[in-house]
KEPA-965659 format. One record per residue (C-alpha): residue in three letters; x, y, z. Coordinates in steps of 0.1 Angstrom, whole numbers, padded with zeros to 4 digits, always signed. Each point is the difference from the previous one (the first is absolute). Example, Ala and Ser with C-alpha at 12.3 -4.5 7.8 and 13.67 -1.06 7.14 Angstrom:
% KEPA-965659
ala+0123-0045+0078
ser+0014+0034-0007
% end
This chain:
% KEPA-965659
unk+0000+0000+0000
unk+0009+0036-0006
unk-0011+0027+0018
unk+0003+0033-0009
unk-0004+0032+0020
unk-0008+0030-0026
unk-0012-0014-0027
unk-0036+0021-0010
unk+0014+0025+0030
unk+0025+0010-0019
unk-0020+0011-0029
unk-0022+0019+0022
unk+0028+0016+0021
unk+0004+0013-0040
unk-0034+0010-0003
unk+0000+0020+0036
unk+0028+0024-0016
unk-0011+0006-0031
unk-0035+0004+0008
unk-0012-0027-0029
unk-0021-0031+0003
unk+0015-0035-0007
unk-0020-0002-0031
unk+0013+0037-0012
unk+0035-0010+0002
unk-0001-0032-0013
unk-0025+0012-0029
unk+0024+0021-0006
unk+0027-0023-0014
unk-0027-0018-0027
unk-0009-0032-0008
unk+0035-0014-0016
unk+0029-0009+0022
unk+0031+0024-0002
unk+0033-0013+0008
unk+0014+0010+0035
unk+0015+0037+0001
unk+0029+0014+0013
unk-0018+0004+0037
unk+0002-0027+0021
unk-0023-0003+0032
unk+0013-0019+0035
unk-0037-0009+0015
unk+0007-0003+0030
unk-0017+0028+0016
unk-0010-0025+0032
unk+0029-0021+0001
unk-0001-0028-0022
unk-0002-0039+0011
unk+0011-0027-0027
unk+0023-0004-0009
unk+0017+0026+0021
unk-0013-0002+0030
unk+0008+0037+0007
unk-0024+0021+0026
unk+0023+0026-0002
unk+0005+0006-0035
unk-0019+0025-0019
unk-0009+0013-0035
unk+0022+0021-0025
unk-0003+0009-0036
unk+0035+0000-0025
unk+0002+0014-0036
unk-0023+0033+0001
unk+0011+0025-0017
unk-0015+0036-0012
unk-0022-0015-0027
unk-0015-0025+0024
unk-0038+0000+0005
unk-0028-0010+0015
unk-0002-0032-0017
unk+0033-0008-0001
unk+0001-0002+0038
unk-0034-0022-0004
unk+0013-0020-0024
unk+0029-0006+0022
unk-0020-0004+0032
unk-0023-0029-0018
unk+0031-0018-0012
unk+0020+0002+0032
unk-0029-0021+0016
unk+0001-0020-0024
unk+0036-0001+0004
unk-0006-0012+0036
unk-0026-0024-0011
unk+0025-0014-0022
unk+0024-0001+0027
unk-0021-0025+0022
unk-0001-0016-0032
unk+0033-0007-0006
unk+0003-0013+0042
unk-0025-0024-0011
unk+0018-0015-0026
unk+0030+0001+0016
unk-0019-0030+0022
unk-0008-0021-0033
unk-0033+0014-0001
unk-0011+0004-0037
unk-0027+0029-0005
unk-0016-0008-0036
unk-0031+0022+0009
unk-0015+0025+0027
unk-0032+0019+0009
unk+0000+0033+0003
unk-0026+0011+0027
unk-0003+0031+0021
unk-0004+0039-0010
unk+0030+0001-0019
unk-0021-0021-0031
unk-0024+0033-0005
unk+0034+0012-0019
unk+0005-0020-0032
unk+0030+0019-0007
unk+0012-0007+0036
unk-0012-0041-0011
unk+0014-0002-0033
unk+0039+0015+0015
unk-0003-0025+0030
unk-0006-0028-0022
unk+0033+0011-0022
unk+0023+0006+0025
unk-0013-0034+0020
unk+0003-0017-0037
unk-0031-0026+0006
unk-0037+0006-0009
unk-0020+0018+0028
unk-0037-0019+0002
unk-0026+0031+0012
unk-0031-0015+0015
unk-0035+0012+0002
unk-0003+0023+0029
unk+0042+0003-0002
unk-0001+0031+0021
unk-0020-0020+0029
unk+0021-0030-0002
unk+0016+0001+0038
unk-0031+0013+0015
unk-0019-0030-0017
unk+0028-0025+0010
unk-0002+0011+0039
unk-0043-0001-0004
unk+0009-0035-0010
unk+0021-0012+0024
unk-0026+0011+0027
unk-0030-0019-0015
unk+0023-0029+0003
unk+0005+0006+0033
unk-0035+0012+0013
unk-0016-0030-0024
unk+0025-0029+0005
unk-0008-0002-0038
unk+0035-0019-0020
unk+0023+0029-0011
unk-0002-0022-0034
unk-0038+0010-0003
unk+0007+0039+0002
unk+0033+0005-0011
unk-0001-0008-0038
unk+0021+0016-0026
unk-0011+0030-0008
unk-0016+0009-0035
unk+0027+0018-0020
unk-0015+0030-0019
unk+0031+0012-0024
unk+0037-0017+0002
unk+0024+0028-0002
unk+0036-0010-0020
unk+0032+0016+0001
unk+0010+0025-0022
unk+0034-0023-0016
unk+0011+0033-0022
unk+0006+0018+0030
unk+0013-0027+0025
unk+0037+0006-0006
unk-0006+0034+0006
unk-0017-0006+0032
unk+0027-0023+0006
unk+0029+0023-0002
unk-0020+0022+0024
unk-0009-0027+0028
unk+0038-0005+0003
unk+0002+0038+0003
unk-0024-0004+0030
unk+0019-0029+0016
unk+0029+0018+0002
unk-0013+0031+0019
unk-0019-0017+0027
unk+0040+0000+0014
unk+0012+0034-0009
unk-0031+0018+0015
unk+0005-0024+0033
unk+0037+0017+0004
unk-0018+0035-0004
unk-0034-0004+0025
% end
């Protein structure tokens, strides 16, 4: 498992500043996939968990420059979660694990944009079920019928129905690619600063 402590947070610590819904900035970047920017963005505005395990630690951007805007710094903010989504990735297959496939549940999947970059820089289909945006709320409503019911977890835990199946965007994943290893490597210069 991976948890991660600023993932949606950090897009709306984004939103707080620049006084713009989620949906405005991510509207703002369209409907295709750009390839990562010059900014990159450390999302670690809580302290971050896996793989770091780092309380302490806390967010930073790199790269911005005078011509830097507004979504630059939200396209960098999306894809340095996605970075750190990656990175519990990578911890799990560093234990043999082989990830062919995820769901993409939460808030998060009201952003196509934000889906479709997550799926690239992950580099495996992301599955969005119907009622995506409820998914953990409807998993913990489950869990207590099977507790207040004594009902077999078999009978109320199916698979869920899968509305659209998201793929990665393979023109862009060396580019993404190049940029995650970016991102690994300033997790430890940023430490040496904070």
């Amino acid at each position: 498992m991976g948890v991660m402590l600023s993932a949606a947070n950090s897009l709306n610590w984004l939103t707080k500043i620049s006084e713009k819904t989620s949906a405005q900035l991510t509207q703002a970047l369209g409907d295709d996939l750009k390839p990562p920017g010059r900014e990159l963005f450390l999302p670690y505005v809580s302290g971050e968990r896996t793989p770091h395990n780092d309380a302490d630690i806390r967010g930073a951007f790199t790269g911005l420059g005078t011509e830097t805007d507004l979504a630059d710094m939200t396209l960098a903010v999306l894809a340095g979660v996605a970075f750190g989504f990656r990175d519990s990735a990578e911890a799990m297959k560093a234990t043999g694990l082989q990830v062919d496939k995820l769901f993409a549940i939460g808030g998060g999947t009201a952003s196509r944009y934000w889906v479709k970059l997550l799926a690239t820089i992950l580099e495996v289909p992301l599955s969005l079920p119907e009622g995506a945006e409820f998914g953990a709320a409807l998993g913990a409503a489950r869990l207590a019928m099977v507790a207040t019911t004594g009902d077999a977890p078999k009978d109320m835990m199916g698979p869920p129905i899968v509305r659209e199946v998201i793929e990665p965007n393979t023109k862009l994943s060396a580019d993404y690619e190049i940029a995650y290893l970016r991102f690994k490597s300033a997790y430890p210069a940023i430490q040496t600063v904070q």
